[in-house]
C-alpha positions in Angstrom: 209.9 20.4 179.9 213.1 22.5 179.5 214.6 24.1 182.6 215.6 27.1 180.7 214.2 31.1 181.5 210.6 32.1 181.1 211.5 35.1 178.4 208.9 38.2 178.8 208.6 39.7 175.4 207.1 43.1 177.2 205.4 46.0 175.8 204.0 49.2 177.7 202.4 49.5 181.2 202.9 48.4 184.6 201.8 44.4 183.8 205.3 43.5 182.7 206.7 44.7 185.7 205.0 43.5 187.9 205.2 40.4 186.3 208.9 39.6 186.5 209.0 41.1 190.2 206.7 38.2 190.7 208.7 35.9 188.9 211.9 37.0 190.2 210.5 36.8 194.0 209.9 33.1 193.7 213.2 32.5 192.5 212.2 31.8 188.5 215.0 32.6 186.1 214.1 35.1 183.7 214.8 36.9 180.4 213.2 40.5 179.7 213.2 41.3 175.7 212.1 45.0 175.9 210.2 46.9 172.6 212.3 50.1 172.2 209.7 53.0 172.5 207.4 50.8 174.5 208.5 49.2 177.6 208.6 51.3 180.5 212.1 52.8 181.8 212.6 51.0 184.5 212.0 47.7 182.8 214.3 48.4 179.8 216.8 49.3 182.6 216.1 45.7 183.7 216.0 44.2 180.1 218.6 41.4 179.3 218.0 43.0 175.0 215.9 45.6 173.4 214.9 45.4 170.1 212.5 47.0 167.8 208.8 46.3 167.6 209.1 44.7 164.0 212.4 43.5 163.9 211.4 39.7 163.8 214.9 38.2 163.3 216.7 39.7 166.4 213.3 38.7 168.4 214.1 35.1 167.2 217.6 34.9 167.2 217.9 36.5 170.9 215.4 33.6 171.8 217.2 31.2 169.8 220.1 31.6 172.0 218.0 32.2 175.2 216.5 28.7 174.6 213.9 29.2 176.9 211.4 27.0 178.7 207.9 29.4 178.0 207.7 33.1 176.6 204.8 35.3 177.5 203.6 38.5 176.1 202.8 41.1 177.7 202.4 44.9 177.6 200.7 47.3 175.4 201.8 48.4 172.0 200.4 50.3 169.1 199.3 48.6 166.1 202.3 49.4 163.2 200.4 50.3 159.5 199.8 47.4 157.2 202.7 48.3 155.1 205.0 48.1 158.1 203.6 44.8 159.7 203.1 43.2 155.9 207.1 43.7 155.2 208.1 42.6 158.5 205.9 39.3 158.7 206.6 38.3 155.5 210.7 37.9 156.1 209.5 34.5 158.0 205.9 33.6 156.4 204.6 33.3 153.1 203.0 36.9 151.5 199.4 35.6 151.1 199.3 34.1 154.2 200.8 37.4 156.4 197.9 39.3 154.2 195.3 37.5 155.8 196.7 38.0 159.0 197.0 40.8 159.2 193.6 42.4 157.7 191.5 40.7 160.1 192.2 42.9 162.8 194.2 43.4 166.4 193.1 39.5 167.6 194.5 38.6 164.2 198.2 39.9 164.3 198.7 38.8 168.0 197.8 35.2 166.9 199.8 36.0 164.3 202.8 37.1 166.3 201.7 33.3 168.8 201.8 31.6 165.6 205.5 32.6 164.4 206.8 31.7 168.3 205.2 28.2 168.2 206.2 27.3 164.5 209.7 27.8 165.9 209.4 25.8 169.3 208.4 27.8 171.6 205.8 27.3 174.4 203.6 30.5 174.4 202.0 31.0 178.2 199.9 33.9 179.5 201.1 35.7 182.3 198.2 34.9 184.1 199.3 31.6 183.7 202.9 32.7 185.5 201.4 35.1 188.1 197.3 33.9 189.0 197.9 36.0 192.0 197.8 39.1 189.4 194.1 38.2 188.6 190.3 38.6 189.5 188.8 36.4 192.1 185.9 36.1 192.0 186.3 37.0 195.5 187.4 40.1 194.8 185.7 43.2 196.2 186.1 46.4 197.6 183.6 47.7 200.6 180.8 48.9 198.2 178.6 47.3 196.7 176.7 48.0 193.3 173.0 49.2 193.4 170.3 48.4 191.5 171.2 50.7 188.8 174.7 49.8 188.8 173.5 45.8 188.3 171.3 46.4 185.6 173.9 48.6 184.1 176.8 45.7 184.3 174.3 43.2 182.6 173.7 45.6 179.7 177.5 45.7 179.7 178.0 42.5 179.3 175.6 41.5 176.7 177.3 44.3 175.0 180.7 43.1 175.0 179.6 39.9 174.2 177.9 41.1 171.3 180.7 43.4 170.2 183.2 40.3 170.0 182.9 39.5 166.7 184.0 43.0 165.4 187.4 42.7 167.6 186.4 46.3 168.9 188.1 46.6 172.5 187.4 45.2 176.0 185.5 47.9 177.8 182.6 50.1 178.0 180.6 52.6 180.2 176.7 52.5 181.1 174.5 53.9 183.2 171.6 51.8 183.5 171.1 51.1 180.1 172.1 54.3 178.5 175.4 53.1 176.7 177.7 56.2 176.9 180.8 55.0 175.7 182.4 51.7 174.0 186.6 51.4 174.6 188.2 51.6 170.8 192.1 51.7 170.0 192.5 54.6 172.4 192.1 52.3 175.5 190.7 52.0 178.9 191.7 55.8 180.4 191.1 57.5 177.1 187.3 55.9 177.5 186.7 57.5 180.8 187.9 60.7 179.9 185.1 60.9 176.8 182.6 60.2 179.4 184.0 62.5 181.8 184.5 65.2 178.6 180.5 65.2 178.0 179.6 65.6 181.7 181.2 68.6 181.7 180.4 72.3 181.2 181.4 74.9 179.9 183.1 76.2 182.3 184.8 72.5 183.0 182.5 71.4 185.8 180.9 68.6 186.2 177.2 68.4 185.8 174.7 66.8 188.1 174.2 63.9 186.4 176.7 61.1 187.2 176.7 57.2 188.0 177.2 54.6 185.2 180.1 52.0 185.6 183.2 50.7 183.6 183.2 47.3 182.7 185.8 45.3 181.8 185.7 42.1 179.9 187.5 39.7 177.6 186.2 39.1 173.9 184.5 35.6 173.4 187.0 33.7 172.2 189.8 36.1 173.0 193.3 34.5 173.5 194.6 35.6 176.7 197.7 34.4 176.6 198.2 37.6 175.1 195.6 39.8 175.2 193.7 40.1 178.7 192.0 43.1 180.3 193.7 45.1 182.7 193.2 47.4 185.2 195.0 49.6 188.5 194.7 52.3 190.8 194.7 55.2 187.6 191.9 53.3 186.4 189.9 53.9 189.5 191.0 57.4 189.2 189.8 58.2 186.0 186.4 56.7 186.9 186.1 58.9 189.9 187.1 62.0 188.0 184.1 60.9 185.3 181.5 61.0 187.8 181.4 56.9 187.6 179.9 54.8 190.7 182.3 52.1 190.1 183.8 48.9 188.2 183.2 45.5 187.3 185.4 43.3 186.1 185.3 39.7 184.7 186.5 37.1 187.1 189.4 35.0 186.4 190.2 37.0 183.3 190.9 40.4 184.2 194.2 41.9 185.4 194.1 44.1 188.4 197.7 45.3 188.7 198.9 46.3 192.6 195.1 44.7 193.9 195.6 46.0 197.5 196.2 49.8 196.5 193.6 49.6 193.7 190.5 48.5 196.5 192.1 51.2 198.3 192.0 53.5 195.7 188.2 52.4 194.9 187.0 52.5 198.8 188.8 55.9 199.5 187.1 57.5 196.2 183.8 56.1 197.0 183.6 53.8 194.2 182.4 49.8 194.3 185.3 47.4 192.1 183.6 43.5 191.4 184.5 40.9 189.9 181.6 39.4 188.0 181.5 35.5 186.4 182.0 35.6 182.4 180.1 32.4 180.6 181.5 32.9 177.5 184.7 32.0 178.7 184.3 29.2 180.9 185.9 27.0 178.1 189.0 29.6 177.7 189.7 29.8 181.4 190.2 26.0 181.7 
């Protein structure tokens, strides 16, 4: 294997971060390759480049001459239009080929982007791969527990998600019991919540009696998470307090939870239960 850097190729959100603090503090060299527009300021204060979203050849020439052992991405970023994407995969893949790519949907363009960094020699790892310590146990647990309701509601939210995979629609949803009140789209996780917490208000902007239901949190079937994988952190817990929620569950083993001692903080001092529940659907990607 080469001794070279582990290059983060970061995006938005806390995740790179807290990545290459966790790289750094046991003593891995590293290169950051910040997205201009994206990457938070203090990592693109840390960044060794930035570079534009879809400007492919300074991505691969600044890894060229990084010559790096692994690269991981990670971060959020918004999906460019078809136009955009289509001329700026096409400078290093064949025109049919990008098409099909890219029409297939989110999944689609980040094996996409895997595909270009392999076909030029590099070893694509997930950061969960780099930092386990980052992810559900399935130990993990604040001092709640779900009820009854909350139970049935987590297995109607899985079946769900599960079902939902096909359609590359995102990685959450809310229920309460089996009332289905919201499914996460291109908006995100916090943008979810705040549609629940929008239609359990009134008209005057209070909440109404009626609350409970619970966030959960799952990868796709078949979901690649070397560069997709749920995530979520103390503003998550937040948002689902603010919605009236009882609590979270996410899947073990493939789920983010970013600064894990403040988050089951954050859910015990809010009243809300966080678990981590076992996935089967990706027993085979978890390895």
């Amino acid at each position: 294997m080469s001794k070279g850097p582990i290059a983060i190729i970061a995006g938005a959100g806390q995740l790179p971060i807290q990545l290459l603090d966790h790289l750094e503090r046991t003593g891995q060299e590293v290169r950051v390759l910040a997205f201009r527009g994206f990457a938070e300021a203090e990592l693109q204060r840390r960044a060794h480049a930035t570079v534009d979203l879809l400007d492919l050849k300074t991505i691969m020439t600044t890894l060229e001459g990084w010559r790096p052992q692994a690269v991981s991405l990670v971060g959020a970023v918004r999906r460019p239009g078809f136009s955009a994407l289509l001329s700026a995969y096409s400078l290093l893949r064949n025109m049919h080929e990008v098409r099909e790519v890219i029409t297939r949907g989110d999944d689609q363009v980040l094996r996409g982007a895997v595909m270009l960094l392999e076909e030029r020699g590099h070893r694509v790892v997930g950061a969960h791969e780099l930092a386990p310590d980052l992810v559900a146990s399935r130990s993990l647990s604040g001092s709640r527990s779900p009820n009854a309701d909350d139970r049935e509601a987590i297995t109607v939210g899985l079946d769900l998600l599960k079902s939902l995979s096909a359609f590359d629609i995102g990685q959450g949803a809310v229920v309460a019991r089996r009332h289905v009140l919201a499914i996460e789209g291109p908006e995100g996780t916090d943008r979810m919540i705040r549609r629940v917490m929008k239609m359990r208000q009134t008209w005057f902007g209070l909440r109404r009696r009626e609350e409970g239901g619970v966030l959960i949190k799952a990868a796709k079937r078949g979901q690649d998470l070397r560069v997709d994988m749920p995530t979520i952190g103390p503003r998550t817990i937040t948002e689902a307090a603010r919605a009236g929620l009882s609590g979270i569950a996410v899947g073990a083993g493939s789920t983010f939870v970013l600064e894990q001692e403040k988050t089951l903080h954050t859910a015990d001092r809010l009243g809300l239960f966080l678990v981590a529940v076992d996935l089967p659907w990706m027993e085979n990607s978890l390895g």
